[in-house]
C-alpha positions as CSV (number, residue, x, y, z in Angstrom):
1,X,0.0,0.0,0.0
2,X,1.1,3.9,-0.2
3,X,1.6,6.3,2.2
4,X,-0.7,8.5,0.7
5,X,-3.1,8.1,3.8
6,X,-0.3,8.5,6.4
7,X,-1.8,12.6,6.6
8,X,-5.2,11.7,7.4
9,X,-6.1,11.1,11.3
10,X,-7.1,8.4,12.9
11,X,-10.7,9.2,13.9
12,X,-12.4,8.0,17.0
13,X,-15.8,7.3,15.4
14,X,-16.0,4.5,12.7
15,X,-18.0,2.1,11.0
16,X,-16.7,-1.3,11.8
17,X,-18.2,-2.4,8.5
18,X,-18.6,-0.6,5.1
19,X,-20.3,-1.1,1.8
20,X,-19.4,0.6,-1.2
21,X,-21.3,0.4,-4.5
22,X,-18.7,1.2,-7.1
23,X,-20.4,3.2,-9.4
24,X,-19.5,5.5,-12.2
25,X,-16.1,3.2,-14.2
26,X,-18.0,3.6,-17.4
27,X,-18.8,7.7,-17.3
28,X,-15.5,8.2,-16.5
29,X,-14.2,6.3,-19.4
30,X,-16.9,7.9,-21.5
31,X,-15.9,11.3,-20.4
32,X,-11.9,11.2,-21.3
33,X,-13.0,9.1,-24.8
34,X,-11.8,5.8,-23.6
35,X,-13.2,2.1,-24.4
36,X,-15.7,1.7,-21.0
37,X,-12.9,-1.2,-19.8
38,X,-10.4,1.5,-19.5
39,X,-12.6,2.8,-16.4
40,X,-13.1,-0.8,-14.5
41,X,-8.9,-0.9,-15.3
42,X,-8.8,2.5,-13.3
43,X,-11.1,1.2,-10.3
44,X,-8.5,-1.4,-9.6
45,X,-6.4,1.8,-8.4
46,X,-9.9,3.2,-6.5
47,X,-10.2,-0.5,-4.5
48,X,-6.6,-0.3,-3.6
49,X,-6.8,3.3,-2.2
50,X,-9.8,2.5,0.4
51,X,-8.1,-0.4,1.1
52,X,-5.3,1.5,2.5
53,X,-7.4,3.9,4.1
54,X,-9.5,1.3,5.5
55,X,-6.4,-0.7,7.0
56,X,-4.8,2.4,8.5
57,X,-8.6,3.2,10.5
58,X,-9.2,-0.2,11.6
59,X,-12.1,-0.9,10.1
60,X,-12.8,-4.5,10.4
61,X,-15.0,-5.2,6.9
62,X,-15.2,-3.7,3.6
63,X,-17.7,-5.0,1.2
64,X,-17.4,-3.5,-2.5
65,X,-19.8,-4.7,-4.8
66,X,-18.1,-5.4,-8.3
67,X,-20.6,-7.3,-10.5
68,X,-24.5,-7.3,-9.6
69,X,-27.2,-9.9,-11.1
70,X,-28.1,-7.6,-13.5
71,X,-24.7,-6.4,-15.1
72,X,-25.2,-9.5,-17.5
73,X,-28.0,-7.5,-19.7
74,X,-24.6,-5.7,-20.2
75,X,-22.8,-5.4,-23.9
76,X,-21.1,-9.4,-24.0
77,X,-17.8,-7.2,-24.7
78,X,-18.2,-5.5,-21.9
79,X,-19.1,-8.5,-19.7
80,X,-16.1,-10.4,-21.2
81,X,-13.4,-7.9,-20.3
82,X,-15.1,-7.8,-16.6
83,X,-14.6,-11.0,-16.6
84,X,-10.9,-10.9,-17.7
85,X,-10.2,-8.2,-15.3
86,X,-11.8,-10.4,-12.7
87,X,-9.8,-13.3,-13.2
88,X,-6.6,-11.1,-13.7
89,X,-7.1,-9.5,-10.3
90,X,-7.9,-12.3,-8.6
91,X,-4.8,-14.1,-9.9
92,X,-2.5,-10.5,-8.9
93,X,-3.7,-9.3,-5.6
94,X,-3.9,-12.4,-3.2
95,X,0.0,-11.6,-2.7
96,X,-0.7,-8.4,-1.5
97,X,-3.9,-9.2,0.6
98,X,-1.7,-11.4,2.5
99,X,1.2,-8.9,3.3
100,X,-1.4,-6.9,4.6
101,X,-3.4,-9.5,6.3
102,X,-6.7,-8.9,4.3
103,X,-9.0,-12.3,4.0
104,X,-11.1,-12.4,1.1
105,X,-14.8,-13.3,1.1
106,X,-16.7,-13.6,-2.2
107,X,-20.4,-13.5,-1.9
108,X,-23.2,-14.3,-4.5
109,X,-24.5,-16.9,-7.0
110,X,-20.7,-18.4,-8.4
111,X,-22.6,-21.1,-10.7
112,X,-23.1,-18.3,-13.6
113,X,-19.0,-18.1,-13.6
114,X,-16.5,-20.2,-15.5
115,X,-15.4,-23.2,-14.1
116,X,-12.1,-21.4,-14.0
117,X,-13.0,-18.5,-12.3
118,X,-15.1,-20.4,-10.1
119,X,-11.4,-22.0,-8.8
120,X,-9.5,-19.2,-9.0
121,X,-12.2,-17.9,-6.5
122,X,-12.2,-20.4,-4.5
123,X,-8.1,-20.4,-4.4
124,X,-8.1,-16.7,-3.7
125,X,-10.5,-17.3,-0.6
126,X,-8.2,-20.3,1.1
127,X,-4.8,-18.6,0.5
128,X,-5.8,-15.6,2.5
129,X,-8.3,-17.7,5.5
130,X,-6.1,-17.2,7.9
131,X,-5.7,-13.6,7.9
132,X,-7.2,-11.6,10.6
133,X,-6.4,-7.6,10.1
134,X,-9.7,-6.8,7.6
135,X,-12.5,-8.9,5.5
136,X,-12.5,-7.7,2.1
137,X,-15.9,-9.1,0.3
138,X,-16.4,-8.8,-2.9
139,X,-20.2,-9.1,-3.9
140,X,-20.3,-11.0,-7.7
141,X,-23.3,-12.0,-9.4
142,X,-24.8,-10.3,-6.1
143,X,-28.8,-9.1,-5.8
144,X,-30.1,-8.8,-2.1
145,X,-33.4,-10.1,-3.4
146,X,-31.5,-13.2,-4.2
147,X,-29.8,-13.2,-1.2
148,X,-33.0,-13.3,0.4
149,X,-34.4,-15.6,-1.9
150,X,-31.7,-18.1,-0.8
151,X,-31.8,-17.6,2.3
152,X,-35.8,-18.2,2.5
153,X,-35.1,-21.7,0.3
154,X,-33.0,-23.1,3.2
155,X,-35.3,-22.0,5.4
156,X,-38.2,-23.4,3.5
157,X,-36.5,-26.5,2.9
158,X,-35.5,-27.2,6.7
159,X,-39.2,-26.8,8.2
160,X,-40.5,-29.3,5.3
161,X,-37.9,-31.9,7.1
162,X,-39.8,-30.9,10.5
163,X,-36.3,-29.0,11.7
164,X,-37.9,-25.7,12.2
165,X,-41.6,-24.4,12.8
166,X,-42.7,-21.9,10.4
167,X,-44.6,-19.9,12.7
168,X,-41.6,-19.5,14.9
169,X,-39.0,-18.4,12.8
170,X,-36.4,-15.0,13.9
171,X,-34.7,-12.3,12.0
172,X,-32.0,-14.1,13.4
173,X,-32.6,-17.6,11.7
174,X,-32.8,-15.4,8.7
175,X,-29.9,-13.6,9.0
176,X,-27.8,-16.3,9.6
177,X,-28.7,-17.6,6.2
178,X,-27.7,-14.4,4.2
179,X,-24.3,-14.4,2.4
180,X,-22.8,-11.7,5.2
181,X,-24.1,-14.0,8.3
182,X,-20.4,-14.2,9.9
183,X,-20.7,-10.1,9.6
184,X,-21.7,-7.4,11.1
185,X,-24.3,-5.6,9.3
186,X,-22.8,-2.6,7.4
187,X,-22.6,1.0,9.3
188,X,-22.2,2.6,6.3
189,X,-22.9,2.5,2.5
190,X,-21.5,4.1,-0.2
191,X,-22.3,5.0,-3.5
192,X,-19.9,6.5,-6.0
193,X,-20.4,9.1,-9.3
194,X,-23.7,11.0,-7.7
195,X,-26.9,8.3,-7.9
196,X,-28.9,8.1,-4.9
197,X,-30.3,4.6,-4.8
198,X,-29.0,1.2,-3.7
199,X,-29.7,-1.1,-6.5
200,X,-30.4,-4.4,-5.0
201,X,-27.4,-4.0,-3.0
202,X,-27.7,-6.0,0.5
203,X,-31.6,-5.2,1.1
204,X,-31.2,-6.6,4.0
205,X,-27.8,-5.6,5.7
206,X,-28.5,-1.9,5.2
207,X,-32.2,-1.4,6.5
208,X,-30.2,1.0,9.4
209,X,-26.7,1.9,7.5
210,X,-25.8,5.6,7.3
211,X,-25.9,6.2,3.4
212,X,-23.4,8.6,1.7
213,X,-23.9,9.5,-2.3
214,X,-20.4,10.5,-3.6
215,X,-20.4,12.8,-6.6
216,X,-16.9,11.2,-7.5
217,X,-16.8,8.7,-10.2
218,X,-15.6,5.2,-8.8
219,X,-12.2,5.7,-10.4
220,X,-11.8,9.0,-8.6
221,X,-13.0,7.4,-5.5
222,X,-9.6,7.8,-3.4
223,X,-7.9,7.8,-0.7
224,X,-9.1,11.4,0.4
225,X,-12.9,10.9,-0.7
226,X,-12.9,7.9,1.1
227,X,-11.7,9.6,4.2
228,X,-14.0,12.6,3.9
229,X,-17.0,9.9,3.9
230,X,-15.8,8.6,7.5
231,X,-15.8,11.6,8.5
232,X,-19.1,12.8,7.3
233,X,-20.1,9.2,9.7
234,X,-18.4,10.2,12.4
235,X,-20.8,13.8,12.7
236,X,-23.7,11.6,12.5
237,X,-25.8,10.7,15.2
238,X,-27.3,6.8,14.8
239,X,-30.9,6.3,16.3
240,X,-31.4,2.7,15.0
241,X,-35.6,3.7,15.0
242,X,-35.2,5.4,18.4
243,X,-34.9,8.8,20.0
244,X,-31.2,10.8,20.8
245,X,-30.8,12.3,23.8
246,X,-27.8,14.4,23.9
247,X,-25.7,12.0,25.5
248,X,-26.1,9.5,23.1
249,X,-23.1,8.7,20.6
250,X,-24.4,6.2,18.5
């Protein structure tokens, strides 16, 4: 990592977990005339930078979603070089998740994937297990409505074996079915290059998250825009559907 984030303080008010929709690769292409890959090429750089910035807080899980269940209605050239820049990062950056203690999680439907991503995946994920410093997930062929969906199948399929009475069931035998269950919901979503809506993005995870809509385009997205959003958190005050009192800090 760089040292670029070495100037920015270490606040005393952070999320432990954030979610980022990476939003904006292809306007920012668009807008400097390059082929739309040229921007998800440039995000790498954006991922790497809240990373750092992430490490250096102590912030204990970042989830970034990179491909949803819809970005297959994409252009297939478009799709295909996601895919190759996929399978080239995946192959790159396990070395240097593991000097800086970062585990990877990858959440969402794999079975759409080659066979070879599918392993390389899967490689990725046990070569960095042991690492305890930060989670970094990484949402592919992610929808929260599948997510629930899932989730709701086991659920389904357990109380037709007699395992679990329908009429009983928690938010907690729910949520321990959802792709995130080893993680603490996310304090804080955000969404990059200025559109103000979450896109099928964890549904359930976020229903109390502090949301922040970053004008930046994803590959703009740096170390200092990343820091000004954990800021802007750590002015808020967090309610979670009750009342503040003015001694109240979360």
């Amino acid at each position: 990592m760089k040292d670029a984030a070495d100037s920015h303080p270490q606040l005393d008010k952070l999320p432990r977990h954030v979610a980022i929709i990476m939003d904006g690769n292809n306007r920012w292409a668009k807008a400097k005339k390059l082929p739309g890959v040229a921007g998800h090429k440039a995000g790498v750089e954006s991922v790497r930078a809240v990373i750092e910035v992430a490490l250096r807080q102590g912030i204990e899980a970042l989830t970034l979603f990179a491909f949803s269940s819809e970005n297959w209605k994409r252009p297939q050239e478009e799709v295909n070089s996601l895919m190759e820049l996929f399978t080239w990062v995946l192959k790159r950056e396990v070395k240097r998740l593991n000097k800086y203690e970062v585990r990877l999680k990858i959440i969402g439907d794999r079975s759409a994937f080659s066979p070879e991503l599918q392993k390389l995946m899967a490689r990725a994920e046990a070569k960095t297990a042991d690492n305890q410093r930060m989670t970094l997930i990484i949402a592919a062929n992610y929808g929260g409505r599948w997510d629930l969906l899932q989730a709701t199948q086991k659920l389904a399929a357990q109380a037709a074996a007699g395992a679990i009475d329908p009429a009983s069931l928690t938010e907690e035998q729910l949520a321990a079915e959802l792709s995130l269950k080893d993680y603490p919901d996310p304090d804080l979503c955000i969404r990059t290059s200025g559109e103000q809506r979450i896109s099928n993005f964890l549904l359930w995870q976020l229903a109390y998250a502090e949301l922040v809509f970053a004008r930046e385009h994803w590959p703009d997205f740096r170390q200092d825009a990343f820091f000004a959003t954990l800021q802007d958190y750590a002015q808020r005050q967090r309610r979670f559907g009750g009342r503040a009192t003015p001694s109240t800090k979360e």
